[in-house]
VOROMAR-345870 format. One record per residue (C-alpha): y, x, z. Coordinates in steps of 0.001 Angstrom, whole numbers, plus 500000, padded with zeros to 6 digits. Each point is the difference from the previous one (the first is absolute). Layout:
YXZ/...
REM end
This chain:
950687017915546237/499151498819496620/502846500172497370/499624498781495847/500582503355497637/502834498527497428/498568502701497347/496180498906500164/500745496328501670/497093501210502229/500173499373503879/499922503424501503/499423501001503883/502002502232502400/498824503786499397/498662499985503681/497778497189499039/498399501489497371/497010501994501986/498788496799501284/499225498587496260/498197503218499281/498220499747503340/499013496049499105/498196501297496743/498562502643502028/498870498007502491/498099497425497580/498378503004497897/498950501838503596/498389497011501327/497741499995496677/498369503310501691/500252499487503896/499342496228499623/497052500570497807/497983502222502601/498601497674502264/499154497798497033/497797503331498245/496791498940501483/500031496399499419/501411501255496103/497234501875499357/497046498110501200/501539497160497647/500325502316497339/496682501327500038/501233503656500682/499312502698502348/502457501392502617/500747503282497860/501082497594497241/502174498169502284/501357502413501170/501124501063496218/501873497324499837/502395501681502715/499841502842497775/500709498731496435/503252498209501874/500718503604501467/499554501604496617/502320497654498206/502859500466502757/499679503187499274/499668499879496059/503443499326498668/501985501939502242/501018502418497210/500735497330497424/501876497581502282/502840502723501109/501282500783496774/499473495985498667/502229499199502956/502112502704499785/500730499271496077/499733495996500295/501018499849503706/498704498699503262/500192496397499909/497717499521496780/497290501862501346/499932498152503308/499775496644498519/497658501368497314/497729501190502385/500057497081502155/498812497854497003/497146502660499635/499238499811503530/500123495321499815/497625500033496520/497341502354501780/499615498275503219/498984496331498158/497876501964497500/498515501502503156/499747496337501855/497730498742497018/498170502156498959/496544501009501005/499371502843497510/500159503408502160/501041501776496816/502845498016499808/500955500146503497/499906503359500019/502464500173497180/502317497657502101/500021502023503060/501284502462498094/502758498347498751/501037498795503014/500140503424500897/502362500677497323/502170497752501505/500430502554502872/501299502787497097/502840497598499575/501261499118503038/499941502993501408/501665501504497249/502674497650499211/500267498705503133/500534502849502169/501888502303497338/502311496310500116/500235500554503838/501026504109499850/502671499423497434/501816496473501518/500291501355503564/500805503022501810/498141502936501441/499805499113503624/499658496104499168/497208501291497641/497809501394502664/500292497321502882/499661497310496937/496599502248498945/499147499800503466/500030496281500398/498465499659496891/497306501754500670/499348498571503038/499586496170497815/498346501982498005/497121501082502544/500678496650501853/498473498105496870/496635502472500041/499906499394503922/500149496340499596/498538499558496721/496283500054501135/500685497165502687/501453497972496885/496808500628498142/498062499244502384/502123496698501082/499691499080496315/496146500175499949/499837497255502791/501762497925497049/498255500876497293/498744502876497805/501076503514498677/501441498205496909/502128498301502485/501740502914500450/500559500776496508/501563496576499527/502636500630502526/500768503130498802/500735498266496693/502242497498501361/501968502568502368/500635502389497252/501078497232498040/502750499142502365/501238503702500672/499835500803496178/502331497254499678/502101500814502718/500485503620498575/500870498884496497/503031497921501480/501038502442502800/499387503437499601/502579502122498936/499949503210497969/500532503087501340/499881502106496857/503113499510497969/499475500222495859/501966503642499643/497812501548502564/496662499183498401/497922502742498294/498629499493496099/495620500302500143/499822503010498561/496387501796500642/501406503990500799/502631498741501889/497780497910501969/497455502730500215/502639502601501169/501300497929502483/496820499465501833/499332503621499827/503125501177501378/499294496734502592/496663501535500811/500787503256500150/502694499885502628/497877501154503088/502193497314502341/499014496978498137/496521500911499715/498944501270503268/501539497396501684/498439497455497299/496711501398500998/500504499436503632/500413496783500002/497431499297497287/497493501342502131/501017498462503135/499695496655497687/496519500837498889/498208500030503253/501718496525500989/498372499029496511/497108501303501356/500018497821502859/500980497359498303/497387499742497392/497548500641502728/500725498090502906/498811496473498959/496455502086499156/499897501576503194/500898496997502238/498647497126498761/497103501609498616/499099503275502080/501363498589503547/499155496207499313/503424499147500864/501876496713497956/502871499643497684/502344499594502852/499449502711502345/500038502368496630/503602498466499444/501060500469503652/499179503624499693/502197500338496321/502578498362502375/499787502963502830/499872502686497221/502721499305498019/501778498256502724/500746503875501026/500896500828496781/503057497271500041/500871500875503522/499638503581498219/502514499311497591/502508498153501778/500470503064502731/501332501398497403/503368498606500296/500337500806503230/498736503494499293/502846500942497589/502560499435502916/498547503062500807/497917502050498147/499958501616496013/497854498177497221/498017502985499775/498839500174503730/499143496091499897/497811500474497475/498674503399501377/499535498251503262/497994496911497983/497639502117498239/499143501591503604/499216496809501275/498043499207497074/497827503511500172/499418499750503745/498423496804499487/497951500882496583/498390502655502293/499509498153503101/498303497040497855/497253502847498432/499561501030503954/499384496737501305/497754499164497080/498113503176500887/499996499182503950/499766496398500013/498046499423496183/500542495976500796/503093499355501893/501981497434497382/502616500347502879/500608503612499684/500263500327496100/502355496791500204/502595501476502637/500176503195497905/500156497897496862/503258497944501757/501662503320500605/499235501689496412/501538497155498773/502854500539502215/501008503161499091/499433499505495943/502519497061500825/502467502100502185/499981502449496837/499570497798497004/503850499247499437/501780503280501102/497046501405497196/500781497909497446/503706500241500378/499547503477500295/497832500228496607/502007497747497737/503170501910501358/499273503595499089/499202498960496001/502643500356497362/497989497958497816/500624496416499117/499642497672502824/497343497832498233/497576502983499013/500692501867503491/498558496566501587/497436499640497735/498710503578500431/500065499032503994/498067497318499928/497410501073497425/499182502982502265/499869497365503203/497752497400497404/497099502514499027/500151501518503617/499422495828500741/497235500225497409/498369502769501100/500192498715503759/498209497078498648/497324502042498286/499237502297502465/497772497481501859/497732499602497324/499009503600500425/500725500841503374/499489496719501817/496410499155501363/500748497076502414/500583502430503016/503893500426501661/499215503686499697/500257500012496149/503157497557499870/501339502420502710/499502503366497875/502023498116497082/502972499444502240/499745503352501743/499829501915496868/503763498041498951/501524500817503391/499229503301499706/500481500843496049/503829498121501123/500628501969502800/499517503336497871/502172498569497264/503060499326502752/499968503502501080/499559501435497167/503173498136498884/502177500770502718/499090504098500324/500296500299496487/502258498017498498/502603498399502032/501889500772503487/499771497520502746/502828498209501721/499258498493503101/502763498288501299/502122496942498068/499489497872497178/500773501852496915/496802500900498039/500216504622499377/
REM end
């Protein structure tokens, strides 16, 4: 329900609507990445570039949604969260027309990265907006649908770029970008509500700031389980920056049957995330996410065996690739929730710290294949088997050492 605030004369929304206008900005700054893939090779024969340069321009956008992590928590946690949403969805609109016109690879790489700062901001704002409106428990099943957009946009994204290209060019889907983010800019800055009131923000002060993320950091809960799912997000990056290469290039497959496989893979991440609804009927945060992180090991290592047995089965490395993805998403919220909830610091920096670990663990995911990557599914499947394993030593070292496990019932130990 929408309702007009009498202080601001502002229309506001009801607080349970507010994670779907955060997921609509997400959704418009994901597809910039997923919807982009398919439309790499086409970009970079126009641009006169190689496929290592294209590939940077996944990079410089990982890079800048990683950049601003650190200065975006304490900007929304001193100006609050609505400001930086809008701010960064007006960051987000001017770099995708800039990107549509140009045709100076400089300058697009410049873009790219701005769009990627775009990420720092909504994830920020938007999800620090989402843990302080609403409750625990409707935190975690609302992280869990979000996520599971969130992955629905990547799985879908490459059959829209690819749909797009029957229409017209890469600068095509710049345009639209443009004229989405437009609209859901707009729709923020007359809707969205804010979550942090004026007595609760925090003066910038650099050795406040700086303590805080220290004692952040340094609380062995928030980072180990930070790290978990950072790395678990760095092999899907992996994939991700990868798969188009490997596909349509290696395996002389087209644009389509490269999308219908993004749709399998993180089609088991959503189904991933919504089990866990059902799963805290029954079971502890802790063991979901244990239980996700097995799931996502298993797989890691049975994708390096296959690649070893069968060095050019596409089929094998995608069905391990489907349930990797599943557990990451079977983990992902009970992680997060977990993270965010075991930091005293302020909600904006704890979030920020989060998802700067998860960005550069993107970044390096998307870097990796420059070095490791030599067109075979062996190398791809040494990238992802390395992250499964590096996770699963992370998880137990987290729950010998540092916390007690509750099986049974929904309360997180």
């Amino acid at each position: 329900m929408i309702v007009r605030d009498t202080s601001s004369g502002r229309y506001v929304i009801n607080l349970s609507l507010v994670p779907i206008l955060v997921v609509l900005l997400e959704i418009v700054i994901t597809l910039s990445h997923s919807a982009y893939l398919p439309v790499m090779p086409q970009f970079a024969a126009d641009m006169l570039i190689s496929d290592d340069q294209a590939r940077d321009t996944l990079l410089l956008y990982t890079l800048g949604s990683a950049s601003l992590y650190l200065f975006v928590g304490p900007f929304s946690d001193r100006f609050g969260r609505r400001l930086i949403l809008i701010w960064g969805g007006v960051c987000f609109v001017v770099a995708s027309a800039i990107c549509a016109i140009t045709s100076n690879i400089s300058l697009f790489y410049v873009m790219r990265f701005v769009q990627g700062i775009s990420v720092c901001t909504t994830m920020t704002a938007g999800y620090a907006s989402i843990h302080e409106l609403l409750e625990r428990k409707i935190v975690i099943q609302v992280l869990a649908w979000m996520y599971a957009v969130g992955v629905l946009v990547p799985a879908l994204g490459p059959l829209l770029g690819a749909i797009i290209l029957l229409f017209g060019t890469w600068r095509l889907l710049f345009w639209i970008f443009f004229v989405v983010g437009i609209i859901v800019v707009f729709a923020l800055y007359r809707l969205m509500p804010e979550s942090l009131p004026v007595e609760k923000r925090h003066q910038i002060k650099l050795l406040p700031i700086l303590k805080n993320y220290y004692l952040i950091i340094k609380n062995p809960l928030f980072s180990l389980n930070t790290l978990i799912y950072s790395i678990l997000n760095c092999g899907l990056f992996a994939w991700v920056a990868v798969g188009p290469f490997l596909i349509i290039e290696e395996f002389k497959e087209n644009d389509f049957l490269f999308g219908i496989y993004q749709v399998l893979i993180f089609g088991l991440f959503i189904i991933g995330t919504m089990a866990i609804r059902y799963a805290m009927k029954f079971f502890s945060t802790r063991i979901i996410s244990f239980v996700g992180v097995v799931i996502a090991f298993i797989s890691a290592v049975l994708a390096v065996v296959f690649a070893i047995i069968f060095p050019k089965s596409l089929l094998a490395l995608i069905v391990c690739l489907m349930f990797f993805a599943g557990g990451s998403g079977f983990s992902f919220p009970s992680i997060n929730r977990t993270a965010i909830e075991s930091s005293t610091g302020p909600a904006g920096a704890t979030v920020a710290t989060f998802f700067t670990g998860s960005a550069l663990f993107g970044a390096l995911g998307t870097f990796l294949p420059n070095i490791i990557y030599d067109g075979s599914i062996f190398s791809l499947a040494v990238i992802i088997g390395l992250c499964g394993i590096v996770a699963m030593l992370l998880k137990l070292i987290l729950l010998l050492k540092y916390t007690r496990i509750q099986i049974w019932g929904r309360n997180q130990v």
